[in-house]
C-alpha positions, 0 to 999 in steps of 0.5 A: 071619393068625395070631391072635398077629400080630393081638393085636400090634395092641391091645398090653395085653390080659388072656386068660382062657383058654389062646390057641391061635396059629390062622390068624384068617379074620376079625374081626366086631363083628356077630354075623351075621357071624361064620364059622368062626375068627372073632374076634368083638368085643364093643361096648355100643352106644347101643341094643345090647349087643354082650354078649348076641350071644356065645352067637350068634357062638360058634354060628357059629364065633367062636373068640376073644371080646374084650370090655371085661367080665370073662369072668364077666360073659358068658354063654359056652357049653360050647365052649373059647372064647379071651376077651379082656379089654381096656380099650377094645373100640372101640379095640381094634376099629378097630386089629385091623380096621387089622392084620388089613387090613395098614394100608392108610392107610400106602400110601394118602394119607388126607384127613379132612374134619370140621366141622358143615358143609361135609363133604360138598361139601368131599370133592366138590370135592377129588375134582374137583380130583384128577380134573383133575389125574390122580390116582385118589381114593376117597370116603366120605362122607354121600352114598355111598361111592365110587371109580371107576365104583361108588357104594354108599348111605351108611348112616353119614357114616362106616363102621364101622373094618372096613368102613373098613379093607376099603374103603381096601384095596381102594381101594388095590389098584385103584390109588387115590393118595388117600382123601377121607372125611368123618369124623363127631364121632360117628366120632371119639368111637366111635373108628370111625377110631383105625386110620387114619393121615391125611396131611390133615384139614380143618376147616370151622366148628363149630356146634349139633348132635347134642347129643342124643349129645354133651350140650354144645357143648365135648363135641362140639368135643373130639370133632372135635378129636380128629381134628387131636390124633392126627395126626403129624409130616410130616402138615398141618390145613386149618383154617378161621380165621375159626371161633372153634374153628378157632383153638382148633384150631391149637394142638391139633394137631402137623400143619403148619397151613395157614389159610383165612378171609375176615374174619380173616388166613389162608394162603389168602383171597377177595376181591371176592365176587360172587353170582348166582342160577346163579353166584359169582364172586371172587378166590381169594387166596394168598401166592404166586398170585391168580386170578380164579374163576368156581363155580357154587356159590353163597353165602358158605359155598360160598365158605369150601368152595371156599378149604378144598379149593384150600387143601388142593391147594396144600398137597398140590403141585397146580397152581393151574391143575388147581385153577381148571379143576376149581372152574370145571368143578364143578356141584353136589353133589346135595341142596346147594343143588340148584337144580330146572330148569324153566320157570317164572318162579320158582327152587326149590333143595334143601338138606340144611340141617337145623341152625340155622346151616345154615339161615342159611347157605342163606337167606343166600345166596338172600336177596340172589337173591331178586326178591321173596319167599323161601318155605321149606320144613322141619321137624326130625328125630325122635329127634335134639337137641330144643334146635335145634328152636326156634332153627330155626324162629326162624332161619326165620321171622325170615330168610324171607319165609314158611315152611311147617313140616312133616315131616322124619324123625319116625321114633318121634316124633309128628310134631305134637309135633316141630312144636310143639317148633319152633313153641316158637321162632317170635314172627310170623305168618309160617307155616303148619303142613302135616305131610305132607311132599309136600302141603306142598312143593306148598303152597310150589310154588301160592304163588310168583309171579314173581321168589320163591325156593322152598326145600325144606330138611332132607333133601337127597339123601335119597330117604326118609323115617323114619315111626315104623317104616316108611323110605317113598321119598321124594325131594324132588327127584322130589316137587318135580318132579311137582308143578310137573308137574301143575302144568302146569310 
């Protein structure tokens, strides 16, 4: 692609040198991986300053440099070097990723999923629900990003605009109808997704989290909201309208508007909500169908992740039948309220709940299940918003029968003080303090007796654990395992 087509895409820009038209083979924010007639944008991230890394990407064969500081604010080296100044670098990123990748998002149908909670399991069963009913779908999400038969780990909910752009392309060249991704509020605020036209998004609730980047709760609404404000005409929001912030959102969106709720009026409802320990049971509610659904996904919430996706297929022109034998077929999204099999007389569930409201959600919906007692596991993560920490180990202690505090990912935090933080919420006697993550879930294992619930909560489908500057494997589900193994389970 030549350089002028490319610079089409950020519109206004101020070019401190002479612009040579020279075919670009391509675009990096990441200094190691520029090549030769490259164009090499810099970012001032939250621990690095994409800044320092120019004479780097000059060396390897950046020919065009775009920042956001004038050229006199940058070390260039004795090259003839095309910098760019322009008033937004993350923007200007995410659209020359668009351009440069020829707008795969204009060919292929996007859905966004946002909210606090409910992201991940929501993309699961939309995918389900394509599957049944004969579409191709990509996925990218927390969990991995995926399409056909490959899966590769997640390192962000949401990926960087290149690599987004890459992926869609080629989801789109190997015959994908659709794109499901969950789309972070950290995503929305770095603009990783500016590039992206989406013909769907969801909604899902909106609770304490990351205040440690966004500062306040309204912050990080307006961060979510973005994604239903840039939207155009001819496409549709999903929005959950028993969240107060989802009925914020109905009115900041251009998007047709489809609701779904079970306490306050919506497009899309449930009734008569029954619950097991392996199953859920109740009537799925529109205005033209009523159907009977058998999940085993458990717990309101699940619920509320439910009527989000088979409002989202209704929506889309799926038919209710390829939406009842999809939720039906569904078993579990791994690390969400993943129930461990074996033979015991007591039921141990994994759980990638690590804020106060998730924690609710998950306790609520084992509360009811448990015969006797329900025991939790879990701790608070390092590095990440310190004011959830109390309120976590309040929701706990005062909802569970017992907990056990121990480590998540402490990463350069003392585990101890993490603990203390947590501790700082807690008024009974109800728990004690292991901070070695496996001797703790085998304490909560020796405790249960017959008819307990066990949950170990914080790290779900993680399988490590961040210990200052060491990533050591650990998978709760294995660790849970092998206890109950040498416990002669």
């Amino acid at each position: 692609m030549k350089l002028g087509q490319l610079l089409k895409a950020i519109g206004s820009y101020r070019s401190h040198s002479p612009l040579e038209d020279f075919q670009v083979r391509g675009i990096s924010c990441n200094s190691q991986e520029v090549k030769e007639d490259f164009v090499f944008i810099a970012i001032k991230g939250n621990k690095e300053d994409g800044h320092r890394f120019i004479p780097e990407a000059i060396d390897k064969g950046a020919k065009v440099i775009i920042t956001q500081s004038p050229r006199h604010h940058v070390t260039t080296s004795p090259k003839e070097i095309n910098f760019i100044e322009v008033e937004d670098a993350r923007k200007a990123l995410a659209k020359l990723a668009a351009e440069f990748y020829g707008y795969p998002s204009s060919e292929i149908k996007v859905a966004g999923i946002t909210g606090t909670n409910g992201k991940t399991t929501i993309t699961y069963l939309i995918e389900a629900i394509l599957k049944e009913a004969g579409a191709t779908a990509g996925v990218i999400g927390t969990i991995n990003y995926r399409f056909k038969d490959r899966a590769i780990p997640s390192k962000n909910t949401t990926p960087g605009p290149i690599e987004l752009q890459s992926m869609l392309r080629d989801m789109l060249k190997e015959g994908a109808k659709y794109a499901v991704m969950e789309v972070s509020s950290h995503a929305l605020d770095q603009e990783r997704a500016a590039g992206i036209k989406f013909s769907s998004a969801v909604f899902t609730n909106l609770t304490q989290d990351h205040l440690d980047y966004h500062q306040t709760l309204e912050n990080y609404f307006q961060a979510k909201a973005r994604l239903f404000s840039g939207m155009a005409p001819g496409s549709f929001a999903v929005i959950n309208n028993d969240n107060e912030y989802g009925r914020r959102l109905k009115a900041m969106t251009p998007a047709q508007v489809v609701s779904y709720g079970i306490e306050q009026p919506a497009d899309m409802t449930a009734g008569n909500i029954n619950f097991d320990i392996a199953h859920s049971e109740f009537s799925l509610i529109s205005a033209k169908d009523k159907i009977r659904l058998k999940t085993s996904l458990i717990g309101r919430y699940n619920i509320y992740n439910i009527l989000a996706a088979a409002a989202w297929a209704l929506e889309e022109g799926i038919d209710l039948s390829a939406v009842k034998s999809a939720i039906e077929k569904f078993t579990l999204v791994p690390g969400r309220l993943e129930r461990i099999n074996f033979k015991g007389d007591f039921s141990v569930f994994v759980d990638y709940a690590h804020t106060e409201d998730a924690l609710k959600n998950v306790i609520g919906a084992l509360r009811p299940l448990a015969r006797n007692k329900l025991i939790v596991v879990f701790g608070c993560g390092g590095e990440r918003d310190q004011t959830k920490r109390p309120k976590m180990g309040c929701c706990v202690t005062e909802l569970a029968d017992y907990a056990i505090l121990t480590s998540d990912n402490p990463r350069s935090e003392d585990p101890q003080k993490i603990i203390d933080d947590i501790k700082k919420g807690i008024s009974r006697d109800n728990y004690s303090i292991i901070p070695e993550r496996r001797q703790a879930i085998r304490e909560s294992l020796g405790r249960a007796l017959p008819g307990d619930i066990v949950l170990v909560a914080g790290k779900g489908h993680e399988n490590y654990q961040v210990l200052k500057d060491k990533t050591l494997h650990f998978d709760d589900c294995k660790v849970i395992r092998e206890c109950l193994k040498s416990m002669n389970y």
